[in-house]
N, C-alpha and C positions, 0 to 999 in steps of 0.2 A: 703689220707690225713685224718688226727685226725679231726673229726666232735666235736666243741663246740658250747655251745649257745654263745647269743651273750653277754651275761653277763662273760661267759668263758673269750671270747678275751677281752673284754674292763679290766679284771680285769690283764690278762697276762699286758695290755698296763701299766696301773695303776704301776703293780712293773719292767716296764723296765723304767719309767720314773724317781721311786725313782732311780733305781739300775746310770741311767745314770747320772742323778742330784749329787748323790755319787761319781761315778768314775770323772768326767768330775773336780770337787771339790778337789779329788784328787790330782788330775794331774795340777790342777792347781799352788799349790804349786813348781810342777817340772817346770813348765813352766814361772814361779815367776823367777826362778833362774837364768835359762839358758835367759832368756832374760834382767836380771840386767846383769849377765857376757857379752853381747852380747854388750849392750849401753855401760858397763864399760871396754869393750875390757882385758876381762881375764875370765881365765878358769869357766866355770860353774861346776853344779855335775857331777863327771865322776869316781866314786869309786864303787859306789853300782849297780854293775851291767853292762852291754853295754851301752854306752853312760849316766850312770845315769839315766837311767829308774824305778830304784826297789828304787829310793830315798824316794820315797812317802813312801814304806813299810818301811824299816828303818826307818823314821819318829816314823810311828805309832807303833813300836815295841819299841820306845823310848817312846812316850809317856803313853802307855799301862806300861810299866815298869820303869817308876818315882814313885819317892814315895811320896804318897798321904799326903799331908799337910792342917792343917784346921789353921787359923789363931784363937788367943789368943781373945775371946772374939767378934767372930764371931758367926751368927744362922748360926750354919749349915744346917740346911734343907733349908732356902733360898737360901745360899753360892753353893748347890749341883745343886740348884731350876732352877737357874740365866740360868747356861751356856745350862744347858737343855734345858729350853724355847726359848732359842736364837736357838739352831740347829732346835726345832722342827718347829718354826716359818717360817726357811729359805726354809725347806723342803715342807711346805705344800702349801707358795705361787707355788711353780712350777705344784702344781695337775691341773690348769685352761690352761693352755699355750697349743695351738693348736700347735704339734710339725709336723704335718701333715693335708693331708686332708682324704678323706674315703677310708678304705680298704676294698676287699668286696673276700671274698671265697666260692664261692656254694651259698647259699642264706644267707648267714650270713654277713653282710657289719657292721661296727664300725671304730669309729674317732681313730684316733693315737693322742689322747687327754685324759689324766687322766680322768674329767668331765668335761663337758658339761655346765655352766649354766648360763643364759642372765646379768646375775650379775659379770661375770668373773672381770673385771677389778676393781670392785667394791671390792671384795675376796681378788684381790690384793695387794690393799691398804688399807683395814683393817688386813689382816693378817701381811703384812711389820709395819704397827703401832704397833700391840703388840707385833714385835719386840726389841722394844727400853726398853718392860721390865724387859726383856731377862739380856740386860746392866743396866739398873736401879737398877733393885733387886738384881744381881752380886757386883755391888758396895757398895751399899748401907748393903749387908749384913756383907763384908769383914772388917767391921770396920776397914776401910784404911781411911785417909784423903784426901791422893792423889786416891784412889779407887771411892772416894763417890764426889770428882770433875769432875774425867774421865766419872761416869756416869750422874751429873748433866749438861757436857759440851753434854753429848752425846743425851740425850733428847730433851735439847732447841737446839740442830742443828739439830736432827731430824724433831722438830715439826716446826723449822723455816724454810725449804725444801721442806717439804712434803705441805706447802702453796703453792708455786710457782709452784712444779710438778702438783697439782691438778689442777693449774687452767691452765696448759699448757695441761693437760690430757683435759681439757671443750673442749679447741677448737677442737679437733681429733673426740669428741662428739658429737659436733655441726655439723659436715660434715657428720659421719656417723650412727647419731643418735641410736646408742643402744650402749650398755655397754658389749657387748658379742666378746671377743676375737676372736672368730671363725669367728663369723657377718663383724667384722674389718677388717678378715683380706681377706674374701671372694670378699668384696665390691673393693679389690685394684687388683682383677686378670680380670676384666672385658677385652675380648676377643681384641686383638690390642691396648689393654692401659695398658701396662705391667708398661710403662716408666712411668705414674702419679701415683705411691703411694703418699702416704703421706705427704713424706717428700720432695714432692716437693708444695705440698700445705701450707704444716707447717714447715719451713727452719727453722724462729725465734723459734718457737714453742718447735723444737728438740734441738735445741740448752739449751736453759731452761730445758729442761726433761737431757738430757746428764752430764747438770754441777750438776743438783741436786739430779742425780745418784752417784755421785762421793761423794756426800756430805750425801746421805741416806746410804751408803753402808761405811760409814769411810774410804774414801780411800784416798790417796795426792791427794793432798794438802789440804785434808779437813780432815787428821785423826787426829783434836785436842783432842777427848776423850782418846786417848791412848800416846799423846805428849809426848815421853821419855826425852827429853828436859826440863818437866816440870813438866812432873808429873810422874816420874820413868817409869810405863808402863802402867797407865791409871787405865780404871777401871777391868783390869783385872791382877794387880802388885800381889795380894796375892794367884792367880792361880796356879797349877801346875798340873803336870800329865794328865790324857787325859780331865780334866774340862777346861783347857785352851786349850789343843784340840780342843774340841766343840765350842768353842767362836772363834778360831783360821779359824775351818774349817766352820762356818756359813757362816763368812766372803766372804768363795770365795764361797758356794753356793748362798749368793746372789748378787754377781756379776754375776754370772750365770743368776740368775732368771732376774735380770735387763737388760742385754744383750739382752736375748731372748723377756721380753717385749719390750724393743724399736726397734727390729727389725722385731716384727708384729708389732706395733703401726705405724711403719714410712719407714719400709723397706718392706712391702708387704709378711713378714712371710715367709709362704712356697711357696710364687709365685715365678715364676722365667723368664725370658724375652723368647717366644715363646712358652710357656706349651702347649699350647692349639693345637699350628700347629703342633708339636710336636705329640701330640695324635691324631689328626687326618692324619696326614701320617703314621705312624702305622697302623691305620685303614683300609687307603683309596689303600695303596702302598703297604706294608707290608703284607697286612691278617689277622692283630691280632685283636682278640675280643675286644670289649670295654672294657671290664671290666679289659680285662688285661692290655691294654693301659692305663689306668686310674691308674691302681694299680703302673703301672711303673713309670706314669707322679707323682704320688705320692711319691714315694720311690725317686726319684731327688727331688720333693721340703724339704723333710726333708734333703737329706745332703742340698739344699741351703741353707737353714733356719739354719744348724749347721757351716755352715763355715762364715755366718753375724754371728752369736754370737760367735765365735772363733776371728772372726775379731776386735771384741768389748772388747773383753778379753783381746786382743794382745795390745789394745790402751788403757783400764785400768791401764796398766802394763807397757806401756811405758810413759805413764804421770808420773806414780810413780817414775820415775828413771830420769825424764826431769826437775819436777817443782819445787821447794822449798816449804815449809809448809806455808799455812797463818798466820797471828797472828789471836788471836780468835776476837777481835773488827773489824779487817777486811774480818771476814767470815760472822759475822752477818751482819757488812751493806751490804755485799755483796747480804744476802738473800732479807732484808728486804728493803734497799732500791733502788733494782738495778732489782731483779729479779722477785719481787712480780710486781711489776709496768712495764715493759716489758710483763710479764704473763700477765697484764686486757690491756695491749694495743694492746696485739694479741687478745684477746675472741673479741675486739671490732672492729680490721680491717676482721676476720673473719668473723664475722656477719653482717660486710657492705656488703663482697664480695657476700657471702650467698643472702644474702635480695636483692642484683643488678643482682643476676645469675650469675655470674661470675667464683663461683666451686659450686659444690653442693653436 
């Protein structure tokens, strides 16, 4: 076997997390399809390919060969700036997200984790914030009218969301006191207590992070910044060719990103119900080294951790096709006076429960 350091593997991990964050974004779009044709009972993509697999490439070969259009009195350098910032934004929350736990070869052991760092969930909501100027500066440079509403709708929903997710993010905090995704999601594999993740701590809690997923990610019922109904197509109407790609495909990268944090946040990440007996029958029955048993119980918690976020994708997608859009004065009270005050009523039965012994 190819001997690297351990800076070799951590950096292989680094570009299979971009390369999957990519494909998995991809394919998201295919799976967009097939599952509206699925609810709307008629045919999905079935041209490009077996079963419409190669749909995605046909996409990008369409959008790759559109012809590049700059609006009359647009900056372009911010107009090109916009959709940029939005892809690079969507890609770089996913470097923090434990997509496993330690692999280890010869003496060389490293996380199945881009990085590492006690600030993880902290990275993730400052980096999803500068998101929004991704859509901001897109709009705002397009000298569109309806461009420069889709990005002013798309701000104040962000920044009215990402209230209530924060303070629903305190309570998961308060229980596991660090900010380290990995810390988070270690604390919920404790030996015989597979079944108390999170989310059975913080039901209200999840519920809040879920709706205001929907509404940080623009997605239905919350995609008023791109309302074709009202505002042609948001703030991405004077887009074309692969710039409305980028904005296109952010999108389902961070559905992606958001899948996979709430399912360490609340579904116990890459734990998965008997890990533990599991490697120690290997061990005990079987003859297998620790380390290999270890590497194994590993390699199952990643596909568990990928079929929760597959799961989360599938119900992204089927809300989109279930719910009708809100009007925007009932998105905002929604935020502000429904979910922010729900959000300080969990920090404060959590910190009763806390402070009585009750979870800890």
């Amino acid at each position: 076997m190819i001997e690297l350091p351990a800076l070799g593997w951590q950096s292989i991990v680094i570009f299979v997390v971009f390369a999957l964050s990519l494909l998995i974004a991809t394919y998201c779009t295919y799976a967009e399809r097939v599952i509206a044709a699925f609810l709307q009972d008629r045919v999905g993509p079935d041209r490009a390919g077996p079963y419409g697999l190669a749909q995605p490439l046909a996409d990008a070969v369409k959008m790759f060969t559109k012809e590049e259009f700059f609006p009359g009195g647009a900056n372009k350098a911010l107009f090109i700036f916009g959709p940029c910032l939005a892809m690079i934004t969507a890609l770089m929350s996913s470097a923090v997200i434990p997509f496993g736990n330690s692999m280890s070869f010869g003496n060389n052991a490293f996380f199945l984790q881009g990085i590492e760092v006690n600030i993880g969930m902290l990275w993730v909501f400052g980096v999803v914030s500068l998101g929004v100027y991704g859509v901001m500066i897109g709009g705002w440079a397009s000298n569109n009218k309806f461009s420069l509403l889709g990005a002013v709708r798309a701000a104040s929903q962000n920044i009215s969301y990402e209230l209530a997710m924060g303070m629903a993010l305190i309570a998961v905090l308060m229980i596991s006191g660090t900010l380290s995704l990995r810390d988070i999601t270690l604390q919920q594999s404790v030996a015989g207590e597979w079944h108390f993740w999170n989310i059975v701590k913080q039901p209200l809690g999840f519920i809040i992070f879920l709706v205001c997923a929907f509404a940080e990610t623009n997605r239905t019922p919350f995609d008023l910044p791109e309302c074709e109904t009202e505002l042609v197509g948001g703030y991405h109407t004077e887009y074309s060719s692969m710039k409305l790609g980028l904005y296109l495909f952010a999108e389902y990268v961070n559905i992606f990103v958001v899948s996979a944090v709430m399912s360490v946040l609340y579904f116990g990440g890459f734990n998965f119900p008997f890990q533990y007996e599991l490697r120690d029958w290997l061990v005990s029955n079987q003859g297998w080294e620790l380390a290999s048993a270890q590497n194994l119980i590993t390699l199952l918690g990643t596909v568990g951790l990928f079929l929760k976020i597959f799961a989360f994708i599938f119900f992204f997608m089927w809300i989109r096709w279930t719910l009708p859009r809100f009007r925007y004065d009932q998105l905002m009270r929604l935020g502000w006076t429904i979910l922010i005050p729900l959000a300080v009523l969990n920090i404060l039965i959590t910190g009763g429960l806390i402070l009585f012994g009750v979870i800890n």
